[in-house]
DODREN-275684 format. One line per 2 residues: their letters; for each residue x negated, y, z negated of N, C-alpha, C. Coordinates in steps of 0.2 Angstrom, whole numbers, always signed. Layout:
a) X Y Z X Y Z X Y Z ~ ... .
//
This chain:
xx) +145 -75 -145 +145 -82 -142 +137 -84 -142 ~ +133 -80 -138 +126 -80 -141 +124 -82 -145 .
xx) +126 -80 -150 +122 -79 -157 +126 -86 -162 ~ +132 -86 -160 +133 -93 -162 +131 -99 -158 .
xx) +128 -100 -152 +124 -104 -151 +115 -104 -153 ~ +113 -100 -152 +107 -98 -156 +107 -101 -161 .
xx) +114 -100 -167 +114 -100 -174 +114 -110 -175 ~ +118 -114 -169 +121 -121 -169 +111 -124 -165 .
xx) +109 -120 -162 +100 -120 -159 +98 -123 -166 ~ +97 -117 -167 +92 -116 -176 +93 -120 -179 .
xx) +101 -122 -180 +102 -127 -185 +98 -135 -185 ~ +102 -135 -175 +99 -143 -174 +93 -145 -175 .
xx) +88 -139 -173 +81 -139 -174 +80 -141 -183 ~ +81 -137 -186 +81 -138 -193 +81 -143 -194 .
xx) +88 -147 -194 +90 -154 -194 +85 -158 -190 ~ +82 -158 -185 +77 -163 -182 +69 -162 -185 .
xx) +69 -155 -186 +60 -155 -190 +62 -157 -197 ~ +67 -155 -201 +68 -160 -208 +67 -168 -208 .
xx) +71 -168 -204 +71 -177 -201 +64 -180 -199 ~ +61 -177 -196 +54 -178 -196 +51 -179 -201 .
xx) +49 -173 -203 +45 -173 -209 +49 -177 -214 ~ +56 -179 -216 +56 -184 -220 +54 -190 -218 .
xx) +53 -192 -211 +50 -199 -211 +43 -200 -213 ~ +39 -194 -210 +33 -194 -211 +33 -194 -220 .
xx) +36 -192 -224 +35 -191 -228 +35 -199 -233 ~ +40 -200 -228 +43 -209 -232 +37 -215 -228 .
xx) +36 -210 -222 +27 -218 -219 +23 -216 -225 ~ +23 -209 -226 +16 -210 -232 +17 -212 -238 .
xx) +23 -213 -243 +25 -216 -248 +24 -221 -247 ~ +27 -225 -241 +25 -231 -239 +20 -234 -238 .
xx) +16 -229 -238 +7 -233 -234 +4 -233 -243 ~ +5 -227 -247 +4 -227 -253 +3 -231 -255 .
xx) +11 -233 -258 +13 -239 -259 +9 -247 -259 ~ +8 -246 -251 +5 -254 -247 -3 -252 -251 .
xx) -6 -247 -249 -13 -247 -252 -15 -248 -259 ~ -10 -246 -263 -10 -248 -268 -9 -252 -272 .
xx) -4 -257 -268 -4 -265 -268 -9 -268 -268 ~ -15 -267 -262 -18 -271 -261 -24 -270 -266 .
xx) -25 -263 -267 -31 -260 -269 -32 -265 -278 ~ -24 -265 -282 -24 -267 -288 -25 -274 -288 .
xx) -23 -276 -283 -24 -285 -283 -29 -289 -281 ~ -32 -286 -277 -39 -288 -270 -44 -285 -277 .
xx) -45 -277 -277 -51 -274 -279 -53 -277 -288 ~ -49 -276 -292 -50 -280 -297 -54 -288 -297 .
xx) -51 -290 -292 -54 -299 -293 -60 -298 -289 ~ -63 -294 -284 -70 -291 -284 -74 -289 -288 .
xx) -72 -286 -290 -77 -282 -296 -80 -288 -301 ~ -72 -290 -303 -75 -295 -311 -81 -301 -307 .
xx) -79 -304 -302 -83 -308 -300 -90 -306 -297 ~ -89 -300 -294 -98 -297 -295 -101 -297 -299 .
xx) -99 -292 -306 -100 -291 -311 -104 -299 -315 ~ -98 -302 -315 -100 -309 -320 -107 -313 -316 .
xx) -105 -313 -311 -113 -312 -307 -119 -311 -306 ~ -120 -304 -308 -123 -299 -309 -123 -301 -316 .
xx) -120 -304 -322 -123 -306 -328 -127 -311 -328 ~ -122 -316 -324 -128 -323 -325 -133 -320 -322 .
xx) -136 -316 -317 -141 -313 -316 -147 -313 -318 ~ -144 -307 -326 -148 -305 -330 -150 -309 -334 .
xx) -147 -315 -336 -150 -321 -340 -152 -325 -337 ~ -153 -325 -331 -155 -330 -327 -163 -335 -330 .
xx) -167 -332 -331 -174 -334 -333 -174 -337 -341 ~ -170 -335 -344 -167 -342 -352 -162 -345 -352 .
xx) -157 -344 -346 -155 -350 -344 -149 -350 -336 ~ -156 -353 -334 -156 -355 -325 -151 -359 -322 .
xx) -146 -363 -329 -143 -366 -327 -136 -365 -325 ~ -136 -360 -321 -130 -356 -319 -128 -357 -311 .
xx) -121 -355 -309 -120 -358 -300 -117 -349 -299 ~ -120 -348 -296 -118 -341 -292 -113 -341 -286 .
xx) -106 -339 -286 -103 -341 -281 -98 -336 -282 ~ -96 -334 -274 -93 -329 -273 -86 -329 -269 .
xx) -81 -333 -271 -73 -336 -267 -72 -329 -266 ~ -72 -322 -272 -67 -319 -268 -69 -314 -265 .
xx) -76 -312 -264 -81 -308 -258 -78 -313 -253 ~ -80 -318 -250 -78 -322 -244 -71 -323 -244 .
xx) -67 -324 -249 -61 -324 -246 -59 -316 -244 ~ -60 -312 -247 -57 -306 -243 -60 -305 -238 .
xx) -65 -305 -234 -67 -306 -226 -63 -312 -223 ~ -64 -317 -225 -60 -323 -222 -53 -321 -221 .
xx) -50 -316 -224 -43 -315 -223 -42 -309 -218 ~ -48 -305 -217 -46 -299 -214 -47 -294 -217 .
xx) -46 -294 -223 -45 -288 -228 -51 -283 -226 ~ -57 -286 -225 -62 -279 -223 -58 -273 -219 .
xx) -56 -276 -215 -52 -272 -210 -47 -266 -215 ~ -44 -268 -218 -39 -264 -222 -43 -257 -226 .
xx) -51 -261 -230 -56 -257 -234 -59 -254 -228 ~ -61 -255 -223 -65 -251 -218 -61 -244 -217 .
xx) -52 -244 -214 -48 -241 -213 -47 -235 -217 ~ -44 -238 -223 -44 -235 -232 -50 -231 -236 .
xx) -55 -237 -233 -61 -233 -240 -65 -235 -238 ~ -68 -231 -233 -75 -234 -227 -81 -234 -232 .
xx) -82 -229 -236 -88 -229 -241 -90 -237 -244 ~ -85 -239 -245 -83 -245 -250 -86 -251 -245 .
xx) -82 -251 -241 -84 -256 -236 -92 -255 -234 ~ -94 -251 -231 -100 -252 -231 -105 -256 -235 .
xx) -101 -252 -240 -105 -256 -246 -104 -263 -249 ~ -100 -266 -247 -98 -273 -249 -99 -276 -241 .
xx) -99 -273 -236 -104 -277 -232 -110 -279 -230 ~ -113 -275 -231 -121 -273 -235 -122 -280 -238 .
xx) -117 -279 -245 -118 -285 -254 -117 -292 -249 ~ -113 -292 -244 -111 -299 -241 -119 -301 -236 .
xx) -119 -295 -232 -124 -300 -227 -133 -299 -230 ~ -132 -295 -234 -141 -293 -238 -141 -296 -244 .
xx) -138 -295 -250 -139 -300 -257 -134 -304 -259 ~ -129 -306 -255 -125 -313 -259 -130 -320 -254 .
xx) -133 -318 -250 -137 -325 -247 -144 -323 -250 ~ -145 -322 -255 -153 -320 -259 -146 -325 -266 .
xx) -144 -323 -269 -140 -327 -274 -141 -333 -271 ~ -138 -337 -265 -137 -343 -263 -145 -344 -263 .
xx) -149 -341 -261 -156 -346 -259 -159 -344 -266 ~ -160 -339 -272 -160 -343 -277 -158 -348 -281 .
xx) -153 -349 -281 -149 -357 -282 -153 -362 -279 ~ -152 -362 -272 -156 -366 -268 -164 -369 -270 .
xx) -167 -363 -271 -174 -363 -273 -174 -366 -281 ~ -170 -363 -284 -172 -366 -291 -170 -375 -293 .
xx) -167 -376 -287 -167 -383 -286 -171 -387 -284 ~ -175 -384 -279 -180 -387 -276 -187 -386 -281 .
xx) -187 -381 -283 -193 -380 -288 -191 -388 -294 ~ -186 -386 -298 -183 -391 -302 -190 -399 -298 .
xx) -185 -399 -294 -185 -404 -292 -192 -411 -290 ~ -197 -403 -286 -203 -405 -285 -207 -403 -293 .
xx) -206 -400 -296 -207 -402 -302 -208 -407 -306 ~ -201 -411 -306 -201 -415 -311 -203 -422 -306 .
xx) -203 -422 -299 -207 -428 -297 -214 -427 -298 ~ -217 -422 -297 -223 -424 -299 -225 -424 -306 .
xx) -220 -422 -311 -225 -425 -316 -222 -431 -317 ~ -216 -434 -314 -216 -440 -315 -220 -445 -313 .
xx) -224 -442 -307 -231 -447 -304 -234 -447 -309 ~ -236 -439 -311 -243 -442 -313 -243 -446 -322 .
xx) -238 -445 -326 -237 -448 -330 -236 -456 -331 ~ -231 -457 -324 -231 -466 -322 -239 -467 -321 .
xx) -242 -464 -318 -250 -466 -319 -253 -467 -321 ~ -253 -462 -328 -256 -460 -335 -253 -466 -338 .
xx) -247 -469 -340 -244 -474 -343 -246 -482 -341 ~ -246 -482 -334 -250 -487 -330 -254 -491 -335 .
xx) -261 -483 -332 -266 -484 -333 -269 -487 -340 ~ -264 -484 -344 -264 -487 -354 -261 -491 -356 .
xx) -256 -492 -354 -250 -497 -358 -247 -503 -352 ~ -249 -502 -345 -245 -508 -343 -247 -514 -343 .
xx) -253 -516 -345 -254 -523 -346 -249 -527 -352 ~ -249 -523 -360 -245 -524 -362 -237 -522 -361 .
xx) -235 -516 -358 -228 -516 -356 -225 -517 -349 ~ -231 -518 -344 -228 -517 -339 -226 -512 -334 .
xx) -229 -513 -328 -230 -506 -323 -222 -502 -323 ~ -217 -506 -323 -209 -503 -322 -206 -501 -330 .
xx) -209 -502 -336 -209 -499 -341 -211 -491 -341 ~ -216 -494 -340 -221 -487 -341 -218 -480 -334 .
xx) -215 -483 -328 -210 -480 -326 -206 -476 -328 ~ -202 -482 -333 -194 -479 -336 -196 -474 -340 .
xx) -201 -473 -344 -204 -469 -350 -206 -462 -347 ~ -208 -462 -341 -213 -456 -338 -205 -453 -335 .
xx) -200 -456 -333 -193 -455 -332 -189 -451 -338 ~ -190 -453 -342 -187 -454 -348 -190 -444 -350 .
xx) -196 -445 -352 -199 -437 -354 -198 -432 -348 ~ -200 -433 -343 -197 -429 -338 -191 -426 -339 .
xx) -185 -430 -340 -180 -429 -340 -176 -425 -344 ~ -180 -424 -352 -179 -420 -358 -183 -413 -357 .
xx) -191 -413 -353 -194 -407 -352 -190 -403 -347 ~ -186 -408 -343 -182 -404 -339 -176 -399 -340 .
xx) -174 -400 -342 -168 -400 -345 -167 -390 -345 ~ -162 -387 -341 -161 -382 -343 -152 -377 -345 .
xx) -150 -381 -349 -144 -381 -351 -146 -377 -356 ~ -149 -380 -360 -152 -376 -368 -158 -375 -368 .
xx) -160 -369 -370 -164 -365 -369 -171 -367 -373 ~ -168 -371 -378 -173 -374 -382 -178 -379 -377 .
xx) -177 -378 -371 -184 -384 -368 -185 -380 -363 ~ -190 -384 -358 -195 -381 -356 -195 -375 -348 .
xx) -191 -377 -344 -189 -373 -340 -191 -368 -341 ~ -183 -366 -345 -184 -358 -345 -189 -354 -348 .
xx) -193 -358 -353 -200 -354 -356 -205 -353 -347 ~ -206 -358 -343 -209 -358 -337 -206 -352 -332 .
xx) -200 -353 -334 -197 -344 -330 -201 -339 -332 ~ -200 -341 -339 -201 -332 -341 -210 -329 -344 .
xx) -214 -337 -342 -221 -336 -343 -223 -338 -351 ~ -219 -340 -356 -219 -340 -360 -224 -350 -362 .
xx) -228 -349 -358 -232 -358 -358 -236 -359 -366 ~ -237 -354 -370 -237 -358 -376 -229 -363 -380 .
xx) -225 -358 -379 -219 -364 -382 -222 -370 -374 ~ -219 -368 -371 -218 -374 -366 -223 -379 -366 .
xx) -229 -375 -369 -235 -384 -370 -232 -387 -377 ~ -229 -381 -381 -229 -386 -389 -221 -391 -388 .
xx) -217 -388 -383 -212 -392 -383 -212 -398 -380 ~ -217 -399 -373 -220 -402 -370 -224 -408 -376 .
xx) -227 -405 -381 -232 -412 -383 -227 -414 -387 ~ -223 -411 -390 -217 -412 -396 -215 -419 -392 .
xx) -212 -418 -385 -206 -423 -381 -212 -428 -379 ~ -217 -427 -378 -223 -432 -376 -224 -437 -381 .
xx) -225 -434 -386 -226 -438 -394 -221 -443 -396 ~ -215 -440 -396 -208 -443 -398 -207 -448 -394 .
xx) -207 -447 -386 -205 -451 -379 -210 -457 -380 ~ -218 -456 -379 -224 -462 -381 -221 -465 -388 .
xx) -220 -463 -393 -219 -468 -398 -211 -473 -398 ~ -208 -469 -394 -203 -471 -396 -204 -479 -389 .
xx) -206 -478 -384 -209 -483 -378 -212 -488 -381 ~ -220 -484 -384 -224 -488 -383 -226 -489 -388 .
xx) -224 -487 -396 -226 -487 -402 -230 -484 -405 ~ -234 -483 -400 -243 -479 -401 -244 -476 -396 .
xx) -248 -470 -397 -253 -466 -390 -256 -469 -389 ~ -259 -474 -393 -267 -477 -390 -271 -472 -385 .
xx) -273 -467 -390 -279 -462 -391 -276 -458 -384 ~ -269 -456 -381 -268 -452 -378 -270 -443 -381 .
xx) -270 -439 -375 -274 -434 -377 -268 -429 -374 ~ -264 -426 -380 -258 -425 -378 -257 -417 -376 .
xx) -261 -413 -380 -262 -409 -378 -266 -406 -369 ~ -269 -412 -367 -274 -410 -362 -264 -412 -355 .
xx) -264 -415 -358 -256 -418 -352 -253 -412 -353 ~ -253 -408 -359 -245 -403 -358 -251 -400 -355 .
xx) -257 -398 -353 -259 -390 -351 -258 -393 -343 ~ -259 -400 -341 -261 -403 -336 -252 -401 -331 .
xx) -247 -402 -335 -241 -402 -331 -240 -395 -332 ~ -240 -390 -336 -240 -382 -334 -243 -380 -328 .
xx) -251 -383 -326 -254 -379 -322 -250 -383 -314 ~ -247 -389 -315 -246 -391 -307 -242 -389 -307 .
xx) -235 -386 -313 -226 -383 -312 -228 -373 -309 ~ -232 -373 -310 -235 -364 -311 -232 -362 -302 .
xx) -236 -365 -299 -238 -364 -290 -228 -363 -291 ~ -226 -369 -292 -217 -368 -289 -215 -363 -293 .
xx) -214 -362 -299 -211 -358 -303 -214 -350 -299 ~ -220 -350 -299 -223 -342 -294 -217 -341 -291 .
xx) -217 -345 -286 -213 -345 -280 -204 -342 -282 ~ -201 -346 -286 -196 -345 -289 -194 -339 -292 .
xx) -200 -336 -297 -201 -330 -297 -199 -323 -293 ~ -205 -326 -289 -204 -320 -283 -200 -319 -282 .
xx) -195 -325 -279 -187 -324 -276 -184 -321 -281 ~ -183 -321 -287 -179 -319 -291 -180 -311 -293 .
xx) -186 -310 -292 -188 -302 -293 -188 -298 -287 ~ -186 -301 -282 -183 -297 -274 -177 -297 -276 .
xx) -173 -302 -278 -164 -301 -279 -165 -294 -285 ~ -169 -295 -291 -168 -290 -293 -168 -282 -293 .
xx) -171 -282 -286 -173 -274 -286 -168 -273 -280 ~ -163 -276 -279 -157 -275 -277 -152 -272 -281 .
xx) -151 -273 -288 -148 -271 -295 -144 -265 -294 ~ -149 -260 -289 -146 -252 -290 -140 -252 -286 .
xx) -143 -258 -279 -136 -257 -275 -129 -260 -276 ~ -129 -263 -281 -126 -269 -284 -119 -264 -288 .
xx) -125 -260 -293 -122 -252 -298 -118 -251 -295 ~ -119 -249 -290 -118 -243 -285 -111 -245 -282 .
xx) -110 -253 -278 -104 -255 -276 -99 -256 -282 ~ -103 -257 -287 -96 -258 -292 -92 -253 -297 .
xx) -98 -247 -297 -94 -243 -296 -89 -239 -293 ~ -91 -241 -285 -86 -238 -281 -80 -242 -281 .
xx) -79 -248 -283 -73 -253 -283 -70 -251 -290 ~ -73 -247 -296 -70 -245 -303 -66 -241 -300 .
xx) -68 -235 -295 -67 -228 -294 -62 -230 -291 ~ -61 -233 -283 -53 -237 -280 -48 -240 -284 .
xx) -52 -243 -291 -46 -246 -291 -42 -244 -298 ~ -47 -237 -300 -42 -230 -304 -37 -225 -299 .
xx) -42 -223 -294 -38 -220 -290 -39 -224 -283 ~ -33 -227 -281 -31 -232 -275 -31 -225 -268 .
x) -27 -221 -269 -25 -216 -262 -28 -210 -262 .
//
């Protein structure tokens, strides 16, 4: 009788730690599963958008005219999902915390800044050009001509969509093109206004607008050369999002 209870013992224990361990077995398939949902659909659209990022980056200084924006780094915080990454794959999160609060605001204030530089840029030479035109042509054209004209060349030195004007030569230091583009658009803009230079000294204006654009573009520089000695940290996070999102669990 003993030993048939004992034996009906044993059994039930068998059956209750089998049962256990099956469930535990089916939480972890299940959490598997959920991890690996998330990992394949979240981690992916991080990467490529850092990445592409991180390229406009690299060309930034031939051509500036790029927007740096980061929807799906802030939407995964916006939604909580850090939480998820902290839990799952704390290595990662730290590091994509880091990328959010130390260099995706160095991204935004480049942007920021290369607008401002733009911008004080192209007001001053447009002073001093309206000046310059004033001073030669508006008796015959007219002080708000000579306005629109000094507006007018501005407008096409500014330009940095295509790489062929003057900007991005001013990023990358390169002020011999950028004076000969500079007298090229000077020349073409006066004649096309005023018919004639009457004896303007074209060359002496392109050296004159390098030297007052230089102080802002320094400036610009700078910032751009601190986002870039971030680069390794940048590697480093996206690899670790390659490596989660080969192997998820």
């Amino acid at each position: 009788m003993n030993y048939e209870w004992s034996s009906a013992i044993i059994s039930l224990i068998s059956l209750y730690v089998g049962y256990r361990l099956g469930l535990r077995s089916q939480k972890k398939e299940v959490l598997r599963e959920y991890v690996t949902e998330i990992v394949k659909d979240k981690y992916p659209r991080l990467y490529s958008e850092i990445n592409r990022n991180l390229q406009y980056l690299n060309g930034f200084l031939d051509k500036p005219d790029v927007q740096f924006e980061f929807p799906e780094v802030n939407g995964f915080f916006d939604k909580g999902l850090d939480a998820f990454m902290e839990e799952h794959h704390e290595d990662l999160f730290l590091e994509l915390e880091s990328f959010k609060e130390h260099i995706l605001t160095r991204f935004r204030g480049l942007i920021n800044a290369k607008m401002d530089v733009k911008r004080k840029i192209a007001d001053s030479w447009k002073q001093f050009l309206a000046d310059l035109f004033s001073e030669r042509f508006s008796e015959i054209h007219g002080k708000i001509e000579c306005e629109k004209a000094s507006e007018r060349i501005v407008y096409h030195l500014i330009k940095t969509i295509n790489p062929n004007y003057v900007f991005p030569d001013l990023l990358t230091e390169r002020f011999k093109e950028a004076q000969n583009k500079i007298e090229e658009c000077i020349e073409e803009q006066v004649t096309i206004s005023f018919g004639k230079r009457d004896g303007l000294n074209v060359k002496e204006i392109s050296k004159t607008l390098i030297e007052s654009a230089k102080l802002e573009v320094v400036k610009l520089l700078d910032m751009y050369n601190e986002l870039r000695k971030q680069d390794e940290n940048v590697i480093w996070l996206l690899s670790l999002l390659r490596s989660y999102i080969a192997t998820p669990f």
